[in-house]
C-alpha positions as CSV (number, residue, x, y, z in Angstrom):
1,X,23.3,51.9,-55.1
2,X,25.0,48.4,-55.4
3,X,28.8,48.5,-56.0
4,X,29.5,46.9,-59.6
5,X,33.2,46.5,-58.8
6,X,33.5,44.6,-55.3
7,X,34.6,41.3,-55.4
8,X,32.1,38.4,-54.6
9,X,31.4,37.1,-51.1
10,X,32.8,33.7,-50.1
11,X,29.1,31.9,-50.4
12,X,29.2,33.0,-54.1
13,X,32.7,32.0,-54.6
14,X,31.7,28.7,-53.7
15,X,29.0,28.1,-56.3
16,X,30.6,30.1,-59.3
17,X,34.3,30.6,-59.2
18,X,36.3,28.6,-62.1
19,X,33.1,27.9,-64.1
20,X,33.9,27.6,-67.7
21,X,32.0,29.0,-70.2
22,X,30.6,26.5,-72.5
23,X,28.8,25.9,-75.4
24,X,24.6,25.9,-74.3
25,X,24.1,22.0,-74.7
26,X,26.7,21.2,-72.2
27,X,24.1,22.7,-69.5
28,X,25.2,24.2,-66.0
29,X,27.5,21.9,-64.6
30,X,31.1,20.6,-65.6
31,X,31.3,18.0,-67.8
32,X,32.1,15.0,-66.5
33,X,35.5,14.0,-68.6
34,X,36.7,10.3,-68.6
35,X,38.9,10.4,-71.3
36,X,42.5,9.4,-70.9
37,X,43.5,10.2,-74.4
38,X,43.4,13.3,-76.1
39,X,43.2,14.6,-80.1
40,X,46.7,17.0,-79.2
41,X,46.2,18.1,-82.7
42,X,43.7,20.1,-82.3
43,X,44.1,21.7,-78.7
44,X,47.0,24.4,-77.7
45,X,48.4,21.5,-75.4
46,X,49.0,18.1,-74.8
47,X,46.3,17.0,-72.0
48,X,46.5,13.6,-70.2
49,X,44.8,13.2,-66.6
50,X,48.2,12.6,-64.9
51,X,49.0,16.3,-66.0
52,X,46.3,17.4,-64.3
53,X,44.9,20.0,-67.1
54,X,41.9,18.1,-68.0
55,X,38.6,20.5,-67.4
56,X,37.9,19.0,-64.2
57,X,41.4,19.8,-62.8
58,X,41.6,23.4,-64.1
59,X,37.6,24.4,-62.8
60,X,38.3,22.5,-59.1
61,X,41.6,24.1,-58.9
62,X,40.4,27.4,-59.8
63,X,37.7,27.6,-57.5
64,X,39.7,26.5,-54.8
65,X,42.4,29.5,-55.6
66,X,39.7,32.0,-55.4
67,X,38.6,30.6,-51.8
68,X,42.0,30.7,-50.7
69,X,43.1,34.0,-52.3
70,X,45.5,32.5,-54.7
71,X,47.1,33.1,-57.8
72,X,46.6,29.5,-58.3
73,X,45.9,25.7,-57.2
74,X,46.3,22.2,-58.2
75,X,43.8,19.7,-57.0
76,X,45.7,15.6,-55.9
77,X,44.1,12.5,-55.1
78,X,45.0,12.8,-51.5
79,X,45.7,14.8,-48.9
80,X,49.1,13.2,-48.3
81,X,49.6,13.5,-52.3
82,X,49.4,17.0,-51.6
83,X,52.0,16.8,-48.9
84,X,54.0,14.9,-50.2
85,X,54.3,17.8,-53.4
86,X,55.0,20.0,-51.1
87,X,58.3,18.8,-49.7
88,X,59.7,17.3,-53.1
89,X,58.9,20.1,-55.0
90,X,60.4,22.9,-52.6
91,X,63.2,20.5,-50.9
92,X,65.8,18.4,-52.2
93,X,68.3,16.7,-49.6
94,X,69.9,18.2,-47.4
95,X,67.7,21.5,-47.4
96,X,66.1,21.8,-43.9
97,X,62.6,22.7,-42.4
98,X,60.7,23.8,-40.0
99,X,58.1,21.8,-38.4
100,X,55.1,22.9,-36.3
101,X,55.3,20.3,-32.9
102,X,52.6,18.1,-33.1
103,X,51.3,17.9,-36.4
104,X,49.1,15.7,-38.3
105,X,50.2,12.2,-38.1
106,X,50.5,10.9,-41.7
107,X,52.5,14.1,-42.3
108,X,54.8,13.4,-38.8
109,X,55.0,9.2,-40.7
110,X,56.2,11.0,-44.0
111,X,58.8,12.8,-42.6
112,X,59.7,9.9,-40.4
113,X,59.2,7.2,-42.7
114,X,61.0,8.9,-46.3
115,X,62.3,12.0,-45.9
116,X,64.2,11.6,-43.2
117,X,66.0,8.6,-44.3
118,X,66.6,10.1,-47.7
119,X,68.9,13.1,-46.3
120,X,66.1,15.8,-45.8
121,X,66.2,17.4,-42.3
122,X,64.0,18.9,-39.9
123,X,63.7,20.8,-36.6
124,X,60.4,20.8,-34.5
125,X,58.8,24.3,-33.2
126,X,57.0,25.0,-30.1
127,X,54.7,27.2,-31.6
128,X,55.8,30.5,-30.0
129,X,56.8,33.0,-32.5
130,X,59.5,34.2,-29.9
131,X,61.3,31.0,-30.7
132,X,61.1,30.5,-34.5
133,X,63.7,33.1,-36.0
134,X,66.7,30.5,-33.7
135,X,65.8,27.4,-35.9
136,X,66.3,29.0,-39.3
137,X,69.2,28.2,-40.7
138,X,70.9,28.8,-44.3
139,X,69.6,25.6,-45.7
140,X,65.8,26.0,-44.2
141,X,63.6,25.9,-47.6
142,X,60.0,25.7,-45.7
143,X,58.1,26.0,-42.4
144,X,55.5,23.8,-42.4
145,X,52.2,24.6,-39.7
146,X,48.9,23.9,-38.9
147,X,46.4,26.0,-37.3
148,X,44.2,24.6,-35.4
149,X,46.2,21.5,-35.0
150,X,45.2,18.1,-35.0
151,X,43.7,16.7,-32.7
152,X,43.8,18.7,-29.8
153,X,42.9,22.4,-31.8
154,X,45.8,24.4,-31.0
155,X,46.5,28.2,-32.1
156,X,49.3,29.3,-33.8
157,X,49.4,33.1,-34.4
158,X,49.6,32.9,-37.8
159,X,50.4,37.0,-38.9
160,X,53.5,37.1,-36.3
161,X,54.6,33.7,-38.2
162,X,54.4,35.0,-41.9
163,X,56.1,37.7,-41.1
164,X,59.0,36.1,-39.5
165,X,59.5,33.6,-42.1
166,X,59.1,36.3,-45.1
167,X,61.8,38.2,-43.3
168,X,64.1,35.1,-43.5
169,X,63.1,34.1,-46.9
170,X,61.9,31.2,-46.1
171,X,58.3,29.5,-47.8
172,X,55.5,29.5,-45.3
173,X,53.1,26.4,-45.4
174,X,50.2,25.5,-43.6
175,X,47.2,22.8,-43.7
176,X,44.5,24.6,-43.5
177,X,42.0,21.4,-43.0
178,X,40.6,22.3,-40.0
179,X,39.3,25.6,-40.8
180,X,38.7,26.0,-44.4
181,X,39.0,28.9,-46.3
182,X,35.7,29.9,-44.9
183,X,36.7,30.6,-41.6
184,X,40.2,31.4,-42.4
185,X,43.0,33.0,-45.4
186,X,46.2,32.4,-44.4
187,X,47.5,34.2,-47.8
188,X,45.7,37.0,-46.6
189,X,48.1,36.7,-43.7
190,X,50.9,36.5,-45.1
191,X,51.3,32.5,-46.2
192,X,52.8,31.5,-48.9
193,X,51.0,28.2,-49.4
194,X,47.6,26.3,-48.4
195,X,47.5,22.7,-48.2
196,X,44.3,21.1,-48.0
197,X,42.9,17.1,-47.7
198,X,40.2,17.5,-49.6
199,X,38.7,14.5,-48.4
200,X,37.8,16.6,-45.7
201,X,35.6,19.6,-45.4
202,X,35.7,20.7,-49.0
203,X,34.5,16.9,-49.9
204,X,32.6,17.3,-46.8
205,X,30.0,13.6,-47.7
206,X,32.7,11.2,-46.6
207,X,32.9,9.9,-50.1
208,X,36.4,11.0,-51.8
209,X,39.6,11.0,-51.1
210,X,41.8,14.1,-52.6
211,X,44.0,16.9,-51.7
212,X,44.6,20.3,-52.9
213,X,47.5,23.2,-53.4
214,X,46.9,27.0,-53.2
215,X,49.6,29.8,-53.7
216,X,51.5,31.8,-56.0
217,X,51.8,30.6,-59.8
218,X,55.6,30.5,-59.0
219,X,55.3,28.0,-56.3
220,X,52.6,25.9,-58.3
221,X,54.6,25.6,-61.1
222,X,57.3,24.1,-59.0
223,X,55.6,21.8,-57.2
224,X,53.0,20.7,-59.7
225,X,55.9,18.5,-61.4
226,X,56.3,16.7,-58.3
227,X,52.5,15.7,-58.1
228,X,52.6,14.6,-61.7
229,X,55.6,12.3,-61.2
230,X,54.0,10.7,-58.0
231,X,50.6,10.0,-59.9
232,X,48.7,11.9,-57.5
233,X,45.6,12.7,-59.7
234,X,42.2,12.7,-59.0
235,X,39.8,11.4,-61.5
236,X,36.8,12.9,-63.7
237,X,33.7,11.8,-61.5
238,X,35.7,12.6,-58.4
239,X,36.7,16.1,-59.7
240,X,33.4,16.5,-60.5
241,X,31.8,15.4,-57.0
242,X,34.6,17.8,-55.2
243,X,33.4,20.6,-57.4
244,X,29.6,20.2,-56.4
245,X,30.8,19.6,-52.7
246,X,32.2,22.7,-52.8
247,X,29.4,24.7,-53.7
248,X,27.9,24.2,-50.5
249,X,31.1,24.6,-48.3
250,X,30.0,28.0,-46.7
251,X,26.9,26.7,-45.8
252,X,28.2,23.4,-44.2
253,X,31.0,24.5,-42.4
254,X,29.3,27.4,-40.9
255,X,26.6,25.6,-39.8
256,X,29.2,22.9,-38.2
257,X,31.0,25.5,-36.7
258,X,27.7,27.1,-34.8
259,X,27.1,23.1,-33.5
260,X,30.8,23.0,-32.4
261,X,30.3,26.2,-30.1
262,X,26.9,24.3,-28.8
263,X,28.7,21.2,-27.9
264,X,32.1,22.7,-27.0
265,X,29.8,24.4,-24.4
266,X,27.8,22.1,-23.5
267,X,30.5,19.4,-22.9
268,X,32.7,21.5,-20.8
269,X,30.3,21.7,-17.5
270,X,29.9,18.3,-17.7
271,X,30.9,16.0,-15.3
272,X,32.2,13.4,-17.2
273,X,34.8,15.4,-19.4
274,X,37.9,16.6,-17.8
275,X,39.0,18.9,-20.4
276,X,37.3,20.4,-23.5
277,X,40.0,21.3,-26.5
278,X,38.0,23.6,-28.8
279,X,39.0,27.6,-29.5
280,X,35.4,29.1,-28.9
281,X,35.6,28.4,-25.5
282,X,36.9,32.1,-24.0
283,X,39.1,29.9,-21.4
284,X,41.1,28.5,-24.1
285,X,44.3,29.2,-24.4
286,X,44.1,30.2,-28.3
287,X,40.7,31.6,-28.1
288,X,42.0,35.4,-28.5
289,X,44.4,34.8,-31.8
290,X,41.8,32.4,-33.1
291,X,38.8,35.5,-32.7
292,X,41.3,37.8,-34.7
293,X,42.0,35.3,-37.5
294,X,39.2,33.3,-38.1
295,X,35.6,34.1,-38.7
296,X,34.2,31.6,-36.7
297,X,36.2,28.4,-35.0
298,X,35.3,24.9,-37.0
299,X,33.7,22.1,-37.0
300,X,36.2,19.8,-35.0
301,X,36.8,20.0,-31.2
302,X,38.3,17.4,-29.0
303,X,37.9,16.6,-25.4
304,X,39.5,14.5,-22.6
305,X,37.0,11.9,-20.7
306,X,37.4,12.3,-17.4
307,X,38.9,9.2,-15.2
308,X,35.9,7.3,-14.2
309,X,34.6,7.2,-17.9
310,X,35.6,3.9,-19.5
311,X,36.7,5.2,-23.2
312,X,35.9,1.8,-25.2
313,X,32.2,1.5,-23.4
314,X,32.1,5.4,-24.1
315,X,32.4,5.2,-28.2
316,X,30.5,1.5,-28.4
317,X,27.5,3.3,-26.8
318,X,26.5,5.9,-29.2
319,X,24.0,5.9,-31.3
320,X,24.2,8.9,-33.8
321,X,27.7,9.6,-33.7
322,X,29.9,6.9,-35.4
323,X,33.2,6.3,-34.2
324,X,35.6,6.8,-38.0
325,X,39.0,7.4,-38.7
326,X,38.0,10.8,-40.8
327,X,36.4,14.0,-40.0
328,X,34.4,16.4,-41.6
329,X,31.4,14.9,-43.1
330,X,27.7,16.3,-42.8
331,X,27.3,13.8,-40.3
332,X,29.0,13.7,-36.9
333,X,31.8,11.2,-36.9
334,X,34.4,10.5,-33.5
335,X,37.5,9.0,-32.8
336,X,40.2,8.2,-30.8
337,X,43.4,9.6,-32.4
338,X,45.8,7.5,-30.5
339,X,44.0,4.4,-32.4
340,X,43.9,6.4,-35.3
341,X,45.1,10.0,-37.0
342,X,48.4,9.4,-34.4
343,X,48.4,5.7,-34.2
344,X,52.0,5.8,-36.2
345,X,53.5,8.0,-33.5
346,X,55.3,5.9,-31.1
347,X,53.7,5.9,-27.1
348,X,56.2,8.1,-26.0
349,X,55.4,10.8,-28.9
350,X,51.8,10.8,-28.2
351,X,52.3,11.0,-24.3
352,X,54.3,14.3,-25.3
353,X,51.6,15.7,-27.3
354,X,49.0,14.7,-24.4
355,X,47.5,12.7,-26.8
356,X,46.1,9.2,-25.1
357,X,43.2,6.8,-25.4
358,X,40.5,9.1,-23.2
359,X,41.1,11.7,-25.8
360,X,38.2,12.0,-28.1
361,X,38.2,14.1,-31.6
362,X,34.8,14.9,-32.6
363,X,33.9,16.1,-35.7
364,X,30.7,17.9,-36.0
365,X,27.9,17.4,-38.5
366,X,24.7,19.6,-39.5
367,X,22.2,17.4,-37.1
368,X,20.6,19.4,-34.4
369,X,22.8,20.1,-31.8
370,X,20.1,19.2,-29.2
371,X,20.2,15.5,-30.6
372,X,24.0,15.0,-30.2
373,X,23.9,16.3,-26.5
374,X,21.1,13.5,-26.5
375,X,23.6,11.1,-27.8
376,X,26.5,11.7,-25.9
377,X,25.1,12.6,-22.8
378,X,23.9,8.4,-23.3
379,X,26.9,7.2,-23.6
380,X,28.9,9.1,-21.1
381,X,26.0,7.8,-18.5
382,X,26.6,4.3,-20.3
383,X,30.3,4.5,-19.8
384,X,30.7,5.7,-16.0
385,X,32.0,3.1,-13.8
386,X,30.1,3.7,-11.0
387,X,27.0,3.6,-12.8
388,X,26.0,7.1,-11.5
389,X,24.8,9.8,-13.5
390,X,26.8,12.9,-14.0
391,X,25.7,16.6,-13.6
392,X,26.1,19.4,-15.4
């Protein structure tokens, strides 16, 4: 017998969750609302797209909560809107947090760039739970993590850090990019907060730019003020394009995950890498924390070209894969995030995070896996400077 009362799997969350239930003639799909002014006397509120409560807002955001496990969400028109939130709304100067080592760059320029200089302070964390409970202090509002990290798809044992930071009373944030509620619910692990760009894998067609919030209503209500003040709001035909994206999330990033494995694989008895970055691979260092919180272990992997591959000769000689500054589309996309994601961290901050020009970032579409072996394989013959041919 089917059971009525269970709660609906991801893939159906996807398509269905924060649908509103309209009138027959508006058909199937969210309208698509371009208004920016409003009859408020007739409607229980005062709506204006800055507010972000027109229908588009309220269906993206509650389809996003019920991926994440949240009370509720708020969708921004960028990532780094959605950062930015983050910190205003749950810091003021001189409150203190906690920083993951390493983290994305236009989050790391942030700090540097604004919220350092306007009193707000920060300590860096290696990582190791051991070590986090020593750089909490009274005035620590927030730890902020990601998991896997970007670029080089570090681990962070996210149910040993919850409960650490719960115990302390401090707000537990992560950007959950890289690994989508699909593959893994921080909330269900004892977060507090999701941060997503958007622009990313729940856009997934390399054609928006947005960000997105998920938590408790208590923490949305205080941060959502922030976001409205900053003018981070996405518009009607871009809510609506995130909101069709996401129908097909589980299928995408499932099938980019299995094409990651293939590759990360693949790549790492080759000749021409010198190090494959990816948490599939049993060898890697987070490969046993990542199997007990994730489903499955993304779409992105990075690897380190090995000395006699000439980087620049590498990237101008493929074919299928294009070298971009973003990630996560159906089709494969690569990049070198010392020219890019970390290209605002000084030399000396990217030599400490082993982040250089032979570092590649790959981002892994739906093609066949065989093609983009095909591809690389290529250019890594292309790019050797003996002009031998490596083995596998």
């Amino acid at each position: 017998m089917p059971n009525h009362t269970r709660n609906p799997n991801i893939a159906t969350l996807c398509v269905h969750a924060g649908k509103l239930h309209l009138a027959p003639e508006f058909g199937v799909n969210t309208p698509i609302v371009t208004s920016t002014a409003f009859d408020y006397s007739r409607d229980s509120e005062l709506r204006y797209p800055r507010y972000l409560n027109t229908p588009g807002h309220q269906v993206t955001a509650g389809r996003i909560a019920a991926l994440e496990g949240a009370e509720a969400a708020l969708v921004t028109a960028s990532g780094m809107g959605a950062v930015s939130a983050v910190f205003l709304g749950l810091m003021k100067p001189g409150d203190h947090a906690v920083l993951l080592d390493g983290l994305y760059g236009g989050t790391t320029d942030l700090i540097e760039g604004l919220l350092k200089p306007y009193g707000f302070e920060f300590s860096v964390w290696d990582g190791n739970p051991a070590t986090l409970d020593e750089l909490i202090g009274e005035r620590t509002r927030l730890a902020w993590v990601e998991s896997p990290t970007n670029p080089l798809l570090r681990v962070i044992d996210l149910e040993a850090t919850a409960a650490i930071l719960r115990k302390r009373g401090v707000t537990a944030v992560i950007d959950n990019t890289f690994a989508t509620p699909i593959l893994q619910q921080p909330i269900a692990l004892g977060f507090d907060l999701v941060m997503h760009s958007a622009t990313k894998y729940l856009g997934g067609h390399s054609d928006l730019l947005c960000g997105a919030i998920a938590g408790s209503q208590e923490l949305i209500d205080r941060i959502k003020p922030q976001a409205i003040r900053l003018g981070s709001t996405l518009n009607g035909q871009d809510l609506y394009l995130l909101e069709r994206s996401m129908m097909t999330l589980e299928l995408r990033v499932n099938r980019q995950s299995d094409n990651a494995l293939a590759l990360a694989e693949w790549l790492s008895g080759y000749d021409g890498i010198e190090r494959v970055f990816y948490p599939g691979l049993a060898d890697d260092q987070g490969h046993a924390v990542a199997a007990r919180q994730m489903t499955a272990f993304g779409g992105m992997l990075s690897f380190r070209l090995a000395p006699a591959v000439t980087p620049s000769i590498f990237l101008g000689s493929l074919k299928m894969i294009t070298p971009a500054g973003s990630l996560a589309g159906v089709e494969s996309t690569i990049c070198q995030p010392s020219r890019t994601s970390h290209a605002k961290l000084s030399e000396k901050a990217r030599a400490a995070l082993g982040v250089d020009d032979a570092v590649m970032r790959l981002s892994v579409g739906i093609e066949h896996p065989d093609d983009l072996m095909a591809d690389l394989e290529r250019a890594l013959e292309d790019a050797a400077e003996d002009g031998k041919p490596f083995r596998r």
